[in-house]
C-alpha positions, -999 to 999 in steps of 0.1 A, spaced: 86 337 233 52 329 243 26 358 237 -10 368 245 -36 363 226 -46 390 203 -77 410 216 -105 409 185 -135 433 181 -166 425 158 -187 452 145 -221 435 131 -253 450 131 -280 430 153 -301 415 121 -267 403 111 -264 381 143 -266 349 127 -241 357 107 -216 369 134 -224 333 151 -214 312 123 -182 337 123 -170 329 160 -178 296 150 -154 292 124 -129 311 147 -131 288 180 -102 266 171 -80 304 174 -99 310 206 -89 274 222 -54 279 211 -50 312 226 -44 334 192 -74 354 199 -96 369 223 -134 382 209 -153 405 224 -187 416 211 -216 436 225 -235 404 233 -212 399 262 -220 433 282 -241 429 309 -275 441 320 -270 477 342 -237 485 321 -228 514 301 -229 500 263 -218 529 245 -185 536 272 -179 503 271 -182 494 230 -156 524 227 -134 511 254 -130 475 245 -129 489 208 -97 514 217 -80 480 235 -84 458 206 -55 447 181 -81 428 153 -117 444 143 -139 425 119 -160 442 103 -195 418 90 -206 445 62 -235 439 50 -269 463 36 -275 463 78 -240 474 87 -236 499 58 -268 515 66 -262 516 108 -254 554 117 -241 541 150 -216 517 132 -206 541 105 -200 570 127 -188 559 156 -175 523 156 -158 521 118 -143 561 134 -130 548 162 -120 517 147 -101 542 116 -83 560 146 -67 524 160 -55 516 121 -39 548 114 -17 546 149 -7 516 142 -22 499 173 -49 479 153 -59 459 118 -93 466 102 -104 431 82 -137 441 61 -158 408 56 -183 409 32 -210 388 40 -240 399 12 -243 416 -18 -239 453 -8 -227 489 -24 -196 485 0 -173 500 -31 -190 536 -24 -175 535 13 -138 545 10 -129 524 44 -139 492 26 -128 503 -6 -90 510 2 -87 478 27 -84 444 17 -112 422 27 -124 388 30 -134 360 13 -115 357 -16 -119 385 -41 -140 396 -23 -171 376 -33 -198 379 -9 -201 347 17 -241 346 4 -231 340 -32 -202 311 -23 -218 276 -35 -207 261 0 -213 291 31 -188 268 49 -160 271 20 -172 306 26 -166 312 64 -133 283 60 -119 308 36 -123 338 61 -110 321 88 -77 314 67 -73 349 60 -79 358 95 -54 332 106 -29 346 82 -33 381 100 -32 372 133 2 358 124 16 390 107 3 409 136 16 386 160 54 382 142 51 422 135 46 424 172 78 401 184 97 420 161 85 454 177 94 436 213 130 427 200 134 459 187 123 471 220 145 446 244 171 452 219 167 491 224 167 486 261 201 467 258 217 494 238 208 517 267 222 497 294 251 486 275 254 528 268 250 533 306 277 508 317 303 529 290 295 564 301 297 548 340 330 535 332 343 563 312 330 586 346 353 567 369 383 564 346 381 601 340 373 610 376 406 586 382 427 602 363 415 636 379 425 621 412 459 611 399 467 646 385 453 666 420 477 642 438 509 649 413 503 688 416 500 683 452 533 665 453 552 692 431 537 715 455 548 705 484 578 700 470 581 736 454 578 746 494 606 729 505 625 741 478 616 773 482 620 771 519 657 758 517 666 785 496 654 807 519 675 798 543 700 796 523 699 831 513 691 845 548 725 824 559 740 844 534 724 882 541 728 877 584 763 867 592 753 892 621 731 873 630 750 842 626 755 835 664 716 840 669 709 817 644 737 793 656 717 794 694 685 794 679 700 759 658 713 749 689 680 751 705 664 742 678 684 709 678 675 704 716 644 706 710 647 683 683 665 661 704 646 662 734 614 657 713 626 629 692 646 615 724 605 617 736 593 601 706 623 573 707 609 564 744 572 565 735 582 540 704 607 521 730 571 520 751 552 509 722 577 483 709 578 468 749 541 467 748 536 451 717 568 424 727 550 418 757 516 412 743 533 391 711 549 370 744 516 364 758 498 356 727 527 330 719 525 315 751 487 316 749 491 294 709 516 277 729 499 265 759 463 255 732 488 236 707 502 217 737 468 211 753 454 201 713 487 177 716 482 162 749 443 160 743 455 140 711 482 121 729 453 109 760 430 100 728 458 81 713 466 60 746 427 57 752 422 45 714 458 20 723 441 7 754 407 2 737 423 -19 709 449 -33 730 424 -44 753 401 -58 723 431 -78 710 436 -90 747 398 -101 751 398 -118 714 430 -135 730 412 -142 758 381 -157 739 406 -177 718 425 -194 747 393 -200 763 375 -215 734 409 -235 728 403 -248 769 369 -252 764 376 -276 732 400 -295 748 379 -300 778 354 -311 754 380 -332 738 391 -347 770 359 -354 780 351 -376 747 383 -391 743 378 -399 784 342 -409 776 354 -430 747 382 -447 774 355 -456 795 331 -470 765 364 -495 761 372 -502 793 335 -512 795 332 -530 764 365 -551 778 351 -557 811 317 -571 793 337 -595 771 358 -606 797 325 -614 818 314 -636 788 345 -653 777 345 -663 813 309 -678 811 320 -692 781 347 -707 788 330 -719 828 307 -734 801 332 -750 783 352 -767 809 318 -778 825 309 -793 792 345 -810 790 338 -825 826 305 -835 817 317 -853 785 348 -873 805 325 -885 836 313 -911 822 347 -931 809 370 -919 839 346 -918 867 354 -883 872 372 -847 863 405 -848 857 417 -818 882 440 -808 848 413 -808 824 400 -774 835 433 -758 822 446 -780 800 416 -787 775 427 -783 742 401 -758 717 407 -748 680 439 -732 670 452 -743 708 435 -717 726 425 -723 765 405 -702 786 442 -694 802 448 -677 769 418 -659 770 421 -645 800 454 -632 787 441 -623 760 422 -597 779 444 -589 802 464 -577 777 439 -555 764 435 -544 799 474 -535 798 471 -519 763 443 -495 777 461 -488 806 491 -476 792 472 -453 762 454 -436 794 493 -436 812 508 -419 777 478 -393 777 485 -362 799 471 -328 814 484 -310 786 475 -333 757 489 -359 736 524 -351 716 523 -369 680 547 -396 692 528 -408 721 494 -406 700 509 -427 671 516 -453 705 481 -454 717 469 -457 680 494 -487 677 480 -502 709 448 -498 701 453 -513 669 469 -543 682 441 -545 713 415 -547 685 434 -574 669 434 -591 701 399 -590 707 392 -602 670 413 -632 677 395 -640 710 358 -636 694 370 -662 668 386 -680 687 349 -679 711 331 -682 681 352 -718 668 355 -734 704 311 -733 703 313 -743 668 336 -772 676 318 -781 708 287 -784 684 307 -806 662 320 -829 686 286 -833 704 270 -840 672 297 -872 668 295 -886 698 258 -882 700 241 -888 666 209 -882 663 189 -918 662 164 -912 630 170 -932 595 176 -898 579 210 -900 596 231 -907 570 271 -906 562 262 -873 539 259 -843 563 286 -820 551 303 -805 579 313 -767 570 350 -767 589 353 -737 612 379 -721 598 361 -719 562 329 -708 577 345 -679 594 364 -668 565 330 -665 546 315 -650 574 345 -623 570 343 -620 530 307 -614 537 313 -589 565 334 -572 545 313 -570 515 288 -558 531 309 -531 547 323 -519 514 285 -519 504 270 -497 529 307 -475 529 294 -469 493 259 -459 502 268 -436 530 294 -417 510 263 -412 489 242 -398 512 247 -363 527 225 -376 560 237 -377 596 223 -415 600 252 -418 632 238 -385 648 210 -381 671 186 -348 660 211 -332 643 204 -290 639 201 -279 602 239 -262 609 252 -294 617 237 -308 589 253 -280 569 288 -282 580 291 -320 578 275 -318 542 304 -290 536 336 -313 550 318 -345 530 322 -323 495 357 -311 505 368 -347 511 346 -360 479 351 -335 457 314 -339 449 294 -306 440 259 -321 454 273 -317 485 284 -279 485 249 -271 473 229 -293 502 257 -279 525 243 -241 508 211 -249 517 212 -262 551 235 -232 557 210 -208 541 184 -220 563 201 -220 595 210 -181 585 174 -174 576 162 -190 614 192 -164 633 211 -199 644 243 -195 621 276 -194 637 308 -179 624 317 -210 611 288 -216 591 288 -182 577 326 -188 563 318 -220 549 291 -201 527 309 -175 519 341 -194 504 314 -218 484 296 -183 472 333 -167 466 342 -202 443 306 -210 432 305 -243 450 276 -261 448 258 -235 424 261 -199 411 291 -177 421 278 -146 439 306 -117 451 280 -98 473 265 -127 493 301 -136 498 310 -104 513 281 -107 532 287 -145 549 328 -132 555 315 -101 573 287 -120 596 320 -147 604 342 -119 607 318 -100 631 314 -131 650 347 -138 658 358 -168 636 393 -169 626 392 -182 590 360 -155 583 383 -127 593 408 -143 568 384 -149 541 377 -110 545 403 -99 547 412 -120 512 378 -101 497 393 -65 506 427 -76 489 409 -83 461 401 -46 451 437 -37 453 433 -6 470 456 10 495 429 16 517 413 -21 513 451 -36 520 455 -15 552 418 -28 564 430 -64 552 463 -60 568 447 -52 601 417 -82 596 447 -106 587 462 -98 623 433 -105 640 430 -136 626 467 -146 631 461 -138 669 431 -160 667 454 -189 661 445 -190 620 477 -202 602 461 -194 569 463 -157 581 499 -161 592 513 -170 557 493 -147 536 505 -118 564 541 -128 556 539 -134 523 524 -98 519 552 -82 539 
């Protein structure tokens, strides 16, 4: 328990003032740590009352030192009235009285000093000590060692006292409860005598009766009417109170009937208020259900439009493309049969009228053929747009267009290389009949034969395709697209690692993704293909909160597979509360059209 410092008083005589300094000197380290508090005459003020105010501060303190030296021992003030005032403080108890001789005195002769224990050390004058310091250390030890009797002396006297105090209460509280018990059990015996009392009456009282029965048979009939009327009046009173309780029992019924039908009428009120709030919650969410359905259909329309309109688009690129190299297998082969005419002039004087359709090119191919050739493309494209309907195209008659087209591009293979060998063989037979007329000419030109130079032509076509097939599967850039937005770039970087199995692509599919979250242009898409690599740690570290995160932004934005991959998240804390919140995210997505959703929803029930 923290205390005060102890209040400290110096008696000194003035010539002794150099002394006194070097004393509080010695005991400023008590001052700064709060053990003491000194007080000396120095410290009174011009205009006050010294003497009033020595014997004051002097009456308050709890530590005097006492500098005694020839000054002080031969000071009448100091002898008489300080050391006396000083001797009344020690002798209540209240104070301590530490002599310190300073010089060489006759301080024996003063009883004071000589029945006290003083300071330095057997009492050697400070003067005579070879070091003053040593000296003044030594004091302040033994004043140190006082301070802390007086101080532990004075926590015991204040446990003492709180320990007094507790007695008291503790004293108080048992006499208190001692008061009430007794005063209880007074209040117990005043009721029993009152009961026996009042019992004692109506003893007494029925064997009055009883007796007067048996002294007034006399009087039996009066007593008989007065019974009688006694009884009516009994009657009609209690037939008085009977109706007043009858009243009181109405009343009450009545008002219990009104306060039920008043509970009743607030619990059906609190249950058709709660029924309204259910229907208006039902309509909210059956009306959100109804506008995701909405969105979903509509998105489905919209993609198919979009699908129509490419797949139309790509119809039209053919039909195109086949009218183009119809035009130029007709110039070619106008050239062809012009050349043909040309060559037979001059040996039959003319064009055979037959030559046009009958002129024989490599692998027997005729313009005739070639026009057939394309007409039968123009058949092929035909029917795939025939087989292609409003309402999309069933696996059966998709697997017929596919086999059409497949054979139309065979078709138009056939007819370039057939194009291709009628020039090359139109080149050939012009450079035989008309050789060129220099002495170079020889018999060793090496003719490359059609066929052979086409089949290298394909090797190398094809090498080179497997080559750049290589390099693009390499390469996470959209060469084919035009601008493409950093989520496109993303999400084709995503599908190239799911059908490579290469980890460089999930992390420059986490990047692009990561960028086109940081510049707001994410879609729910995007945001589930980040958070199934974070979820799998795809493409770099796994990370559990950024894929909550990415699940919740798809989720929020509609996506179907986002809602399932959260709702996958909240089944994996296998909570009851996370599986009812899953439950109900796996149903939206099942409504979205998300087939993923649909298993895990039955395989959960």
């Amino acid at each position: 328990m923290a205390q005060n410092p102890l209040k400290t008083f110096i008696i000194y005589a003035r010539k002794d003032e150099e002394h006194k300094d070097d004393l509080m000197l010695h005991l400023s380290p008590l001052v700064r740590a709060k053990m003491i508090e000194i007080w000396h005459d120095r410290e009174i003020i011009a205009g006050g009352e010294w003497n009033s105010l020595i014997k004051e501060k002097l009456s308050n303190s709890d530590l005097i030192l006492i500098l005694v030296t020839v000054h002080s021992l031969n000071s009448d003030y100091i002898q008489q009235d300080e050391i006396e005032t000083a001797l009344f403080r020690v002798q209540s108890g209240a104070a301590k009285i530490i002599p310190i001789i300073v010089s060489p005195c006759a301080w024996e002769l003063v009883p004071i000093f000589r029945d006290m224990q003083g300071l330095p050390t057997d009492m050697l004058p400070v003067i005579k000590w070879k070091h003053k310091e040593e000296a003044w250390h030594d004091v302040t030890k033994g004043v140190i060692a006082t301070v802390e009797a007086i101080r532990k002396e004075k926590e015991e006297i204040e446990n003492e006292r709180l320990l007094l105090i507790e007695n008291e209460r503790l004293e108080k509280e048992r006499m208190l409860r001692e008061k009430v018990e007794a005063e209880e059990r007074l209040k117990q015996e005043a009721q029993l005598k009152e009961q026996k009392r009042l019992e004692k009456i109506e003893s007494d009282k029925k064997e009055k009766e009883r007796l007067e029965k048996l002294e007034s048979d006399g009087k039996e009939r009066e007593r008989l009417e007065k019974i009688e009327a006694d009884r009516k009046e009994k009657e009609r009173l209690e037939k008085l109170e009977s109706d007043r309780k009858e009243k009181v029992r109405i009343e009450k019924l009545e008002s219990d009937r009104k306060e039920r039908e008043r509970l009743e009428k607030i619990e059906a009120d609190r249950k058709e208020k709660e029924r309204l709030e259910k229907l208006e919650s039902d309509k909210k969410e059956r009306e959100r259900l109804e506008k995701i359905e909405s969105d979903r259909k509509e998105r489905e329309r919209l993609e198919k439009l979009e699908s129509d309109r490419k797949e139309r688009e790509r119809f039209e690129k053919l039909e195109s493309d086949r009218k183009e190299r119809k035009r130029l297998e007709q110039i070619e082969a106008d050239r062809i049969a012009k050349a043909e005419r040309e060559k037979k002039a001059p040996y039959s004087g003319g064009i055979s009228p037959s030559s046009e359709s009958t002129s024989p090119t490599l692998f027997g191919m005729n313009r005739t053929m070639v026009i057939s050739g394309g007409v039968g493309l123009l058949l092929i494209l035909v029917l795939s747009i025939y087989f292609g309907g409003k309402n999309g195209i069933d696996e059966e008659r998709k697997k017929v267009i596919e086999d059409s087209l497949a054979n139309a591009a065979m078709t138009q293979k056939a007819i370039q290389d057939s194009i291709v060998n009628v020039a090359k063989l139109k080149r050939l037979e012009d450079s035989i009949a008309n050789p060129p007329k220099t002495p170079e000419n020889k018999e060793n030109v090496v003719v490359i034969p059609p066929v052979k130079a086409e089949q290298a032509k394909v090797g190398e076509n094809k090498k080179e395709t497997k080559t750049s097939k290589v390099t693009a599967d390499k390469s996470p850039k959209l060469e084919d697209w035009e601008n493409p937005s950093i989520l496109d770039k993303g999400k084709h970087a995503f599908e190239k690692a799911r059908s490579s199995k290469d980890n460089a692509y999930y992390a420059k599919s986490r990047q692009y993704l990561e960028e086109a979250k940081t510049a707001k242009t994410i879609d729910g898409e995007g945001a589930y293909m980040l958070s199934f690599m974070y979820n799998l740690g795809l493409g770099g570290a796994k990370d559990l909160n950024k894929a909550w995160e990415n699940a919740a932004i798809s989720d929020q934005k509609g996506w179907p597979q986002g809602k399932y991959q959260h709702a996958k998240l909240y089944l994996g804390k296998k909570t009851k509360n996370d599986s009812i919140i899953a439950k109900g995210k796996l149903s939206e997505a099942k409504i979205l059209g998300s087939t993923d959703a649909t298993k895990l929803l039955s395989q959960l029930k």
